[in-house]
C-alpha positions as a Python dict, from the first residue, in 0.01 Angstrom:
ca = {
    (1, 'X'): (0, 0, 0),
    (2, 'X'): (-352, -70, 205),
    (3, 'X'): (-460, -215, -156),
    (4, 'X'): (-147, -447, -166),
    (5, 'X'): (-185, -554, 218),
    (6, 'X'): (-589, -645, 157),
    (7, 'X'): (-450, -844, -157),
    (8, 'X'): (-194, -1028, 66),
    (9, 'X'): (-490, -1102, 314),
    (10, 'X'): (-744, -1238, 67),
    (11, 'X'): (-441, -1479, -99),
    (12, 'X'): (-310, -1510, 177),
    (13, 'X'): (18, -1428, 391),
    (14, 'X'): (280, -1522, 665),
    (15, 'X'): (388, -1389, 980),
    (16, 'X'): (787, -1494, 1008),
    (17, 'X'): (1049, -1422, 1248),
    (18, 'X'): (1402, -1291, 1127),
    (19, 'X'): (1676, -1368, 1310),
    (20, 'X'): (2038, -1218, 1264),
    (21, 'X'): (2305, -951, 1337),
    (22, 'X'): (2207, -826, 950),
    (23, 'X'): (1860, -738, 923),
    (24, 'X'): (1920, -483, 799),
    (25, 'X'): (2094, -582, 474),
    (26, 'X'): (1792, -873, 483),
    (27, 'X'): (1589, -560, 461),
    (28, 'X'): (1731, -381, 147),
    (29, 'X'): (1791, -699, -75),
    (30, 'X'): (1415, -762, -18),
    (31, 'X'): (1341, -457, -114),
    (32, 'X'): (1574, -476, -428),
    (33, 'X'): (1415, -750, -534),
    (34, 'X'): (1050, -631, -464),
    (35, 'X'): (951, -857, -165),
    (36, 'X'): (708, -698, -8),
    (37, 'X'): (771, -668, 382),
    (38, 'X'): (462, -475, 600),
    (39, 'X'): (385, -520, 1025),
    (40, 'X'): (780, -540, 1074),
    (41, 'X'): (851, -494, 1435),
    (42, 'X'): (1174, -514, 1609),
    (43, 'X'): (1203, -697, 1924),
    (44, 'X'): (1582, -660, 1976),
    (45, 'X'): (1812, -533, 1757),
    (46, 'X'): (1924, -887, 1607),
    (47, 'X'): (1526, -1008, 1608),
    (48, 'X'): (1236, -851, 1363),
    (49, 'X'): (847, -984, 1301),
    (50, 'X'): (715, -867, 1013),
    (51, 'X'): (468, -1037, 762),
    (52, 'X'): (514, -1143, 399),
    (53, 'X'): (261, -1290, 93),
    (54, 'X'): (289, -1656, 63),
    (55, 'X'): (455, -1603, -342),
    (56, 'X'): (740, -1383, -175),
    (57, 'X'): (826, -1638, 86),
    (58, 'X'): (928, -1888, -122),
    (59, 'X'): (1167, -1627, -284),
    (60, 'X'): (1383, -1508, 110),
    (61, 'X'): (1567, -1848, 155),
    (62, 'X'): (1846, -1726, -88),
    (63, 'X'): (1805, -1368, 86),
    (64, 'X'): (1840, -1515, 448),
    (65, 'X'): (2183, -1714, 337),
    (66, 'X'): (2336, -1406, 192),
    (67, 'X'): (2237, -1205, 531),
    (68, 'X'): (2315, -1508, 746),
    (69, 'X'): (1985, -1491, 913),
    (70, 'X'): (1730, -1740, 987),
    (71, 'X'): (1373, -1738, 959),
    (72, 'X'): (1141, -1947, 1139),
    (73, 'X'): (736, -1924, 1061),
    (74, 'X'): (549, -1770, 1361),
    (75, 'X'): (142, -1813, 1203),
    (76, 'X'): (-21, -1823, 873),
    (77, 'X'): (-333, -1597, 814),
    (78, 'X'): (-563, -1488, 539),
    (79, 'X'): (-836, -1664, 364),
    (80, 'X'): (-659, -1954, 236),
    (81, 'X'): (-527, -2059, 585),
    (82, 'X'): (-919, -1995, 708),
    (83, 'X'): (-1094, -2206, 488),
    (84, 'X'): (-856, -2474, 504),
    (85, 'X'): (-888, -2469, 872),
    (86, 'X'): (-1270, -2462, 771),
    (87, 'X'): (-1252, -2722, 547),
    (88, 'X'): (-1053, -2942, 840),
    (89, 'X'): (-1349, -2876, 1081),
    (90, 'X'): (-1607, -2942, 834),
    (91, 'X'): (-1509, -3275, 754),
    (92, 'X'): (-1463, -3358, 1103),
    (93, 'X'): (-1855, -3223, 1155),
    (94, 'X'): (-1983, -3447, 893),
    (95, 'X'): (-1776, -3755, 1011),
    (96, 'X'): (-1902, -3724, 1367),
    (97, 'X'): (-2257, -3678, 1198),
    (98, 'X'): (-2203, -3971, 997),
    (99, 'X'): (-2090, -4179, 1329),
    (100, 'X'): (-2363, -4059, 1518),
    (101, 'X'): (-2607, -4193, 1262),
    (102, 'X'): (-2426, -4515, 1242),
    (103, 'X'): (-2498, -4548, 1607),
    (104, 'X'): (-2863, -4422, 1637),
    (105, 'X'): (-2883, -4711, 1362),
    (106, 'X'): (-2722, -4993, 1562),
    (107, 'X'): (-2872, -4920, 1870),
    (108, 'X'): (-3191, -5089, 1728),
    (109, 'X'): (-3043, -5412, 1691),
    (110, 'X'): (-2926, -5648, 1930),
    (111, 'X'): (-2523, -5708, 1892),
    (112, 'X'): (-2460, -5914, 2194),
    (113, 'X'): (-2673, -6200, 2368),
    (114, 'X'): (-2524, -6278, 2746),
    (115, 'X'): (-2703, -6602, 2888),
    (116, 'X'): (-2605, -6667, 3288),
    (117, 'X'): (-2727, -6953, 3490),
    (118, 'X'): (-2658, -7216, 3246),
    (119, 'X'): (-2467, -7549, 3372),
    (120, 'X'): (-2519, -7826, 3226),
    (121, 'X'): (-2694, -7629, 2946),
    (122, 'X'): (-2420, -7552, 2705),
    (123, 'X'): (-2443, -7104, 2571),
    (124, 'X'): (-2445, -7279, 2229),
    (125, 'X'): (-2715, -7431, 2254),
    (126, 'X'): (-2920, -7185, 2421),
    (127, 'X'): (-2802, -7027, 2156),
    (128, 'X'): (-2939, -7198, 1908),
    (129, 'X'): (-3254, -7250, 2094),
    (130, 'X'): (-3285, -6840, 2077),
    (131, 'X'): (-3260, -6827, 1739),
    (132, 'X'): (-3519, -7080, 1645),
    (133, 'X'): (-3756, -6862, 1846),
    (134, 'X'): (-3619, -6598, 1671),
    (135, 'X'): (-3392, -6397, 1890),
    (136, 'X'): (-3029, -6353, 1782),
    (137, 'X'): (-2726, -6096, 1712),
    (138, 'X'): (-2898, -5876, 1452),
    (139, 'X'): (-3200, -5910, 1581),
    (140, 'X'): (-3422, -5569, 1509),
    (141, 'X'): (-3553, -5533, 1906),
    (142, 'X'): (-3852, -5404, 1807),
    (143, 'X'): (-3928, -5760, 1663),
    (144, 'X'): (-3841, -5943, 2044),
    (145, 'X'): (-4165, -6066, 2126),
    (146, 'X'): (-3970, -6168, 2496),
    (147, 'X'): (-4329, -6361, 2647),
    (148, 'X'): (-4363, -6518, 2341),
    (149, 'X'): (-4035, -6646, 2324),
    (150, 'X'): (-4007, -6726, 2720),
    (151, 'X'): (-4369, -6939, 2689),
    (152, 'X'): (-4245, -7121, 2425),
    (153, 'X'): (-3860, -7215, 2554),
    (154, 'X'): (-4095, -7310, 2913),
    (155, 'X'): (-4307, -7571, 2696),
    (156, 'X'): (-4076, -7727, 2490),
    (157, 'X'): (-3780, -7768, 2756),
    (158, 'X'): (-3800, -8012, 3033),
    (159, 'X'): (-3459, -7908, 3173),
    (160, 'X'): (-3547, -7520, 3201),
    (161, 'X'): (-3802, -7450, 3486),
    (162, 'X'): (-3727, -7042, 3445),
    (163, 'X'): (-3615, -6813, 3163),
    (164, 'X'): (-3562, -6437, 3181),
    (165, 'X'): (-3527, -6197, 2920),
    (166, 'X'): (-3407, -5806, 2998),
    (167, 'X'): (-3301, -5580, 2698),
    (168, 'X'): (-3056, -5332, 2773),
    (169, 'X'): (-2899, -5105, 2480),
    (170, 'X'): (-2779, -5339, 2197),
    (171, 'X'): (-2730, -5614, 2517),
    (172, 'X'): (-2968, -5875, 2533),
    (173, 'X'): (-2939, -6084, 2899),
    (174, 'X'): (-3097, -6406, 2900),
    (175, 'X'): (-3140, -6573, 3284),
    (176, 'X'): (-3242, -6924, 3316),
    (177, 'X'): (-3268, -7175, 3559),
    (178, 'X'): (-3216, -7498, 3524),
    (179, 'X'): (-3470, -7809, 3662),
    (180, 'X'): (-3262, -8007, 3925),
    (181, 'X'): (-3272, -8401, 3832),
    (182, 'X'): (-3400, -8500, 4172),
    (183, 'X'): (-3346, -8891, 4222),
    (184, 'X'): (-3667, -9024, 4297),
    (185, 'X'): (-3743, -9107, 4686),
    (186, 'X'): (-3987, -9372, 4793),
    (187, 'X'): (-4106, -9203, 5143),
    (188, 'X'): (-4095, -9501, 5405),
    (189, 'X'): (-4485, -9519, 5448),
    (190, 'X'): (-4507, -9617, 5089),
    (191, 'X'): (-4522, -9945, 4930),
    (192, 'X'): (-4225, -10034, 4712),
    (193, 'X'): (-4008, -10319, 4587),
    (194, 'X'): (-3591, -10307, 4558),
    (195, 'X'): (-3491, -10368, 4192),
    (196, 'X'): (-3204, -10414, 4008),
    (197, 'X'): (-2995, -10109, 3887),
    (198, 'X'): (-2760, -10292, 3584),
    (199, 'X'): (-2676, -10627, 3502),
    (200, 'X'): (-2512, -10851, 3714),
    (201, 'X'): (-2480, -11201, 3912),
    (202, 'X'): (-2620, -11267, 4310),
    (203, 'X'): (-2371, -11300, 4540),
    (204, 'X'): (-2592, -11267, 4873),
    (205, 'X'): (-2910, -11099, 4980),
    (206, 'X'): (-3032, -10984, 5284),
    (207, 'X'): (-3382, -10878, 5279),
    (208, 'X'): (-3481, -10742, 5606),
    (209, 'X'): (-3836, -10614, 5503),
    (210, 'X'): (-4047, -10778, 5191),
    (211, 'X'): (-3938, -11080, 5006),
    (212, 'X'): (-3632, -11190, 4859),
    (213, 'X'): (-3725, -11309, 4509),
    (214, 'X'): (-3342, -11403, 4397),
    (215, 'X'): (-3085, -11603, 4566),
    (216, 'X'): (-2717, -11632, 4522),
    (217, 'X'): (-2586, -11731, 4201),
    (218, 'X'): (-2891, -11589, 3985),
    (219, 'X'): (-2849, -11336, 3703),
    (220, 'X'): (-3031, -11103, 3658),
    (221, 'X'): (-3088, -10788, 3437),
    (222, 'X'): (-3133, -10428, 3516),
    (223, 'X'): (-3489, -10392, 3662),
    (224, 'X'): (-3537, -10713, 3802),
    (225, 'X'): (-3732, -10692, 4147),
    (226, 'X'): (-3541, -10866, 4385),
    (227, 'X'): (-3680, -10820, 4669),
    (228, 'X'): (-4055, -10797, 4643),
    (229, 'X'): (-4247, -10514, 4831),
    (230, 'X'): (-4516, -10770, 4983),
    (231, 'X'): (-4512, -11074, 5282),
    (232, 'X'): (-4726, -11340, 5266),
    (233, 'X'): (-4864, -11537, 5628),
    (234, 'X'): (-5070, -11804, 5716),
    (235, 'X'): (-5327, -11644, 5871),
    (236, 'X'): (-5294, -11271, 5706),
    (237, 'X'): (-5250, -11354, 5397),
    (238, 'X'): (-5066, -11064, 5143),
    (239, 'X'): (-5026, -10765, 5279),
    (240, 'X'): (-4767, -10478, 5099),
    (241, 'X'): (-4480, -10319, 5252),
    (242, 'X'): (-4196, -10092, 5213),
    (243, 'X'): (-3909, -10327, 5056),
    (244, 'X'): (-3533, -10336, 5176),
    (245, 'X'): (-3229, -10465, 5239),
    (246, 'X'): (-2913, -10521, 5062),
    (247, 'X'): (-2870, -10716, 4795),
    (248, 'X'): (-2472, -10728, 4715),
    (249, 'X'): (-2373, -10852, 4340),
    (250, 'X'): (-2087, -10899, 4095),
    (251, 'X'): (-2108, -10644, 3853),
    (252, 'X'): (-1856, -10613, 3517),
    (253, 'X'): (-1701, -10305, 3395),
    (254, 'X'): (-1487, -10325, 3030),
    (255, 'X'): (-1298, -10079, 2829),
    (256, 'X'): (-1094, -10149, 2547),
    (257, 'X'): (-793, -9948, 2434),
    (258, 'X'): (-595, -9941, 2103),
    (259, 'X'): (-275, -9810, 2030),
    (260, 'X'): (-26, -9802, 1726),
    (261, 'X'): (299, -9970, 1685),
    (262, 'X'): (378, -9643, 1474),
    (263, 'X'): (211, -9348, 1529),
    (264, 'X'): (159, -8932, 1378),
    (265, 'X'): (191, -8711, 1686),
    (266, 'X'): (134, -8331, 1611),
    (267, 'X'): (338, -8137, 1863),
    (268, 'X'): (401, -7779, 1945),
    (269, 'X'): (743, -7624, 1844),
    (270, 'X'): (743, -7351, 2161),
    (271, 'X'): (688, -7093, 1835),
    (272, 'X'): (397, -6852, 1864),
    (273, 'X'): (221, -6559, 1663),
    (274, 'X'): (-47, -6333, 1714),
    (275, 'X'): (-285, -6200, 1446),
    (276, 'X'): (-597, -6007, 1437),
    (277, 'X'): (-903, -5989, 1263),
    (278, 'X'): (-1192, -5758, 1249),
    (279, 'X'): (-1562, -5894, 1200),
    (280, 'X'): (-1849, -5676, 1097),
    (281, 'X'): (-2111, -5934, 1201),
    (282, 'X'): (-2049, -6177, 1031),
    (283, 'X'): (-1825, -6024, 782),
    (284, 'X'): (-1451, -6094, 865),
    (285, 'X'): (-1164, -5880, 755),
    (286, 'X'): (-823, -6064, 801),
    (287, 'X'): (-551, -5786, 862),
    (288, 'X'): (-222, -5998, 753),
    (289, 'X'): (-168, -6115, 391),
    (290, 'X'): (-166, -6447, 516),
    (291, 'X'): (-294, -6660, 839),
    (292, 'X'): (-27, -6734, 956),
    (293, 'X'): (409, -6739, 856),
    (294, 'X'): (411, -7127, 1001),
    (295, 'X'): (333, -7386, 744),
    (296, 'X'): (128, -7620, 1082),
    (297, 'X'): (-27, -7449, 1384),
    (298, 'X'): (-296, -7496, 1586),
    (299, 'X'): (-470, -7131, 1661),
    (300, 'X'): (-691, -7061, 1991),
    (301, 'X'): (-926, -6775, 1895),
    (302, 'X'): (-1028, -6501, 2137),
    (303, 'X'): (-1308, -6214, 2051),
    (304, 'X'): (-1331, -5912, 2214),
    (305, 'X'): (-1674, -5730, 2117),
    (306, 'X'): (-1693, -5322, 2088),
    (307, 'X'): (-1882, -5150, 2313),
    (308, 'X'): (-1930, -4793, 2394),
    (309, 'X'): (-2099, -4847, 2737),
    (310, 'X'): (-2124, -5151, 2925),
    (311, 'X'): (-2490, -5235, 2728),
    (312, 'X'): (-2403, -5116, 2423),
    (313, 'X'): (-2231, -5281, 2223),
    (314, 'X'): (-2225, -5233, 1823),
    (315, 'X'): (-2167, -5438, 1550),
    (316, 'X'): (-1786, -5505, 1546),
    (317, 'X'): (-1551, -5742, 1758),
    (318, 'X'): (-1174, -5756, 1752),
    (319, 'X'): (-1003, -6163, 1702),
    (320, 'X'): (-736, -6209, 1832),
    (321, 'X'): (-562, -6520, 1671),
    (322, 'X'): (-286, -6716, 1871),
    (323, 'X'): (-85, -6941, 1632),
    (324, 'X'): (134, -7202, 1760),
    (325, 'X'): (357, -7362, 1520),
    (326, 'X'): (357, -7770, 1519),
    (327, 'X'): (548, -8050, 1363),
    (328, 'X'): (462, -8382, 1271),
    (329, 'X'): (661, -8653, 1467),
    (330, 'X'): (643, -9067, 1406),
    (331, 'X'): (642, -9192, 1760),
    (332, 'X'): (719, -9598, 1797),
    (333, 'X'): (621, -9860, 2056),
    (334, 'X'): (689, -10222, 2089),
    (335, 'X'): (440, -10387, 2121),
    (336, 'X'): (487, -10443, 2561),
    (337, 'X'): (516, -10045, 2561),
    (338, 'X'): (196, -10062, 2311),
    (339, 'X'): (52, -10277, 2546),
    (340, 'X'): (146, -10120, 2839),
    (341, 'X'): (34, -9745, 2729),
    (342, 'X'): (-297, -9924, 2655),
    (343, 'X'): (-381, -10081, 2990),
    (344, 'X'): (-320, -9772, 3181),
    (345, 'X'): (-588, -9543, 2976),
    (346, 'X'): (-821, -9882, 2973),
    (347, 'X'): (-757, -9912, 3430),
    (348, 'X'): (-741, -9493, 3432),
    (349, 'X'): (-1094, -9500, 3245),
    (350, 'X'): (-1226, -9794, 3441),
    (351, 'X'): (-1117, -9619, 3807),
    (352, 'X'): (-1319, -9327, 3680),
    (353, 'X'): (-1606, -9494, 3741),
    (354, 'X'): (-1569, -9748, 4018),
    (355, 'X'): (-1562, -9524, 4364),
    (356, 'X'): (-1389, -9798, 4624),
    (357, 'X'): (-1091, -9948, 4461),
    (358, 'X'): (-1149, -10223, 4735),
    (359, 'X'): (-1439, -10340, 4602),
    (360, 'X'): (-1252, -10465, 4320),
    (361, 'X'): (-1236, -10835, 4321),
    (362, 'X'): (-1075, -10974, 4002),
    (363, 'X'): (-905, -10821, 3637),
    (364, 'X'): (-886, -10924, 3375),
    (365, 'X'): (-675, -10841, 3103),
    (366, 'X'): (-729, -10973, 2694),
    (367, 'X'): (-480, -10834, 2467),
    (368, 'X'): (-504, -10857, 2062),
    (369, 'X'): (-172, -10754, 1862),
    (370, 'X'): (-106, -10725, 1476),
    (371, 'X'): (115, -10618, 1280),
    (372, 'X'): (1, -10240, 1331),
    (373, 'X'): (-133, -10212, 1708),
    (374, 'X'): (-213, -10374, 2013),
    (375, 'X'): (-532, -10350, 2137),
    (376, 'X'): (-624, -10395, 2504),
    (377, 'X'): (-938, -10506, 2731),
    (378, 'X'): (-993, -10448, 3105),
    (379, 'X'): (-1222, -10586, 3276),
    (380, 'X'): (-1289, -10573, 3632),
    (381, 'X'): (-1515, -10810, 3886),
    (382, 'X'): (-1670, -10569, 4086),
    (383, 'X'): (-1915, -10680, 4438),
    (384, 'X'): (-2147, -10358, 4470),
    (385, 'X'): (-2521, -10346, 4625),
    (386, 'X'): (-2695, -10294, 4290),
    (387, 'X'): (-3054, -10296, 4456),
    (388, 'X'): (-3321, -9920, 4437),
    (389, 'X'): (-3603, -9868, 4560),
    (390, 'X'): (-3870, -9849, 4347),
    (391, 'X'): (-4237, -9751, 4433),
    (392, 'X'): (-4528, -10003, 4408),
    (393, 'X'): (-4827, -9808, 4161),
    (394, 'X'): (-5144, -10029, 4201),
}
C-alpha cells in the first residue's frame, strides 16, 4: 500500500469530498471495482475526505449516481499539480524579466518632449526646430548635447531670448521665453519726425512742434514724413526738434466676399463612434477591422501617452478616435440672400479691424453676380490719425 500511495503522489492525486447518506455503499462499489481510496476521514456521518489517483477519478461519477452522493474537489497534490504550478510561476518570472529589460531599455531614450512658455511660438514648430538640432522622441539621451543645442536655438532665433532644457526619465522639458515686440519709443529729448503709418489722403494737420510738410488733400504713402522734426527762423536758422501733432487722414479698408448660388455643405448627422489605436512610436496598430462603420465623418484625434511615473514615459500612446458621421447637403441662395450672406462676412471682417465704428465715414458696397455666385466688396472711408513717431539718425 505505501508503494501504491508514493505512486499516486509522483502521478499525481486528488483530495475530494463525499457527500451522502450512502457512503458507505460509495465505499464498497469502489472497492469492487478497484478504486483505490487512502486518507479517508469522516467528518459526520453523511460527509467523508479521503484522497484518490487522478486515473480513478475519472472512473466515481457513475459510482456517486448509483450511491446518490456528490463529490466536490477539495485540492490537487503531487508532482504534476507542482510543476504545473511551477511552470505558471516560471513563466510569469521570465515575463516580468523580459518587461523589466524592456524598460531598463526605454529609459535611455527620450519618449516625450513637453515645451511650456510658448505663445505665439506654435509646440510644432519648436518642434521641429528640436529636431533639426537634433533632439526628438527617440532620441538616445546620451546623444543630448543640451548647451549645444540651447547656443544654437539662441543664435538663430530672434523671437527666443531664453531656452531651457531639463531631462527627467524618458521626459524631456523644454522652457523658453519668448522676446517681447516692444514698439519703438522716441524719448521726448530726442530728435524725430511724425511719418506716415499706411496709405491714405490729408484731411487736416495740426503740427504743434516741427513742421508740417503736407496739407489737406495730399496723398501720401506709408512712410511719408509729414511733419518734419526741424524749425527753421530768421535769425536761428535750423535747429532739430522732437516732432508732433496730429495729423488726421482718410484711410480705405476692402474685403471681398464670394458666395455660391449652389453650394456642398458637409454637416454632422448627431451620429458618433469611438475607436482606438495603439502606436509604438511611430508604428500604429488600428484595433477595428475598419476606421470607421460611417461611409463620411470627420474624426478629432486624442493621444494619451504611457507612463509609469510622471517622467517616465515609454514608447506607447493610446488614440482615441472620435468619428462623427456627416452628409453632404446642396444648400441654395438667390442671389439677394447670396448677396446678403456676403456683405455680412465682408462688414464682420472689416469691423475686426477698425476699433471706433464712429470713425467710419462712408461704405461702399460693389457687387459682381454670374450665373454661379455673387461676389461682394466693402469698402469703408475711414478718418484715423495715421501719423508715428519716428527718430531722426544723423
Amino acid at each position: 500500500m505505501f508503494f501504491k500511495i508514493l505512486l499516486n503522489k509522483l502521478t499525481g492525486y486528488i483530495r475530494i469530498n463525499v457527500e451522502g447518506f450512502y457512503i458507505e455503499r460509495f465505499i464498497n462499489i469502489c472497492k469492487q471495482k478497484g478504486i483505490f481510496l487512502w486518507g479517508m476521514k469522516r467528518e459526520k456521518a453523511s460527509i467523508m475526505h479521503a484522497n484518490i489517483s487522478i486515473k480513478d477519478f475519472r472512473n466515481i461519477k457513475e459510482i456517486s449516481k448509483q450511491t446518490n452522493c456528490r463529490i466536490h474537489i477539495e485540492r490537487k497534490k503531487g508532482v504534476p499539480f507542482f510543476l504545473d504550478k511551477y511552470k505558471k510561476r516560471k513563466i510569469f518570472a521570465i515575463g516580468l524579466i523580459v518587461v523589466l529589460i524592456i524598460i531598463i531599455g526605454a529609459s535611455k531614450f527620450v519618449w516625450n518632449i513637453e515645451i511650456i512658455g510658448n505663445e505665439k511660438i506654435t509646440k510644432q514648430e519648436m518642434q521641429e526646430e528640436l529636431k533639426e538640432q537634433g533632439l526628438e522622441v527617440g532620441t538616445l539621451k546620451k546623444d543630448i548635447n543640451k548647451n549645444e543645442i540651447i547656443n544654437t536655438i539662441r543664435l538663430k532665433r530672434n523671437d527666443i531670448s531664453w531656452i531651457g532644457i531639463n531631462i527627467r526619465g524618458t521626459n524631456v522639458i523644454v522652457k523658453i521665453v519668448e522676446t517681447e515686440e516692444k514698439p519703438q519709443v522716441v524719448n521726448n529729448d530726442e530728435y524725430c519726425n511724425i511719418i506716415s503709418s499706411k496709405d491714405a489722403i490729408i484731411e487736416k494737420v495740426e503740427a504743434t512742434k516741427g513742421t508740417a510738410v503736407v496739407k489737406e488733400g495730399d496723398l501720401v504713402k506709408k512712410g511719408n514724413i509729414l511733419i518734419g522734426g526741424w524749425m527753421e527762423g530768421k535769425y536761428t536758422g535750423v535747429r532739430y526738434v522732437h516732432g508732433s501733432g496730429k495729423i488726421t487722414a482718410k484711410v480705405w479698408y476692402s474685403e471681398k466676399e464670394k458666395v455660391f448660388l449652389s453650394e456642398e455643405k458637409k454637416e454632422q448627422t448627431g451620429n458618433e463612434e469611438k475607436r482606438y489605436q495603439i502606436k509604438f512610436n511611430n508604428f500604429q496598430i488600428n484595433l477595428y477591422k475598419t476606421l470607421s462603420k460611417f461611409e463620411n465623418y470627420d474624426t478629432i484625434y486624442t493621444d494619451k501617452k504611457i507612463k509609469i511615473f510622471s517622467d517616465f514615459y515609454l514608447p506607447v500612446s493610446i488614440t482615441e478616435c472620435n468619428n462623427f458621421e456627416t452628409i453632404q447637403k446642396t444648400e441654395k441662395h438667390t442671389e439677394e440672400e447670396a448677396k446678403n450672406i456676403a456683405q455680412k462676412k465682408a462688414e464682420d471682417k472689416l469691423n475686426e479691424q477698425i476699433t471706433n465704428s464712429e470713425d467710419i465715414k462712408n461704405k461702399t458696397v460693389n457687387v459682381v453676380t454670374t450665373n454661379e455666385y455673387v461676389e461682394v466688396e466693402v469698402i469703408y472711408e475711414v478718418l484715423e490719425n495715421i501719423g508715428t513717431e519716428e527718430k531722426i539718425v544723423f
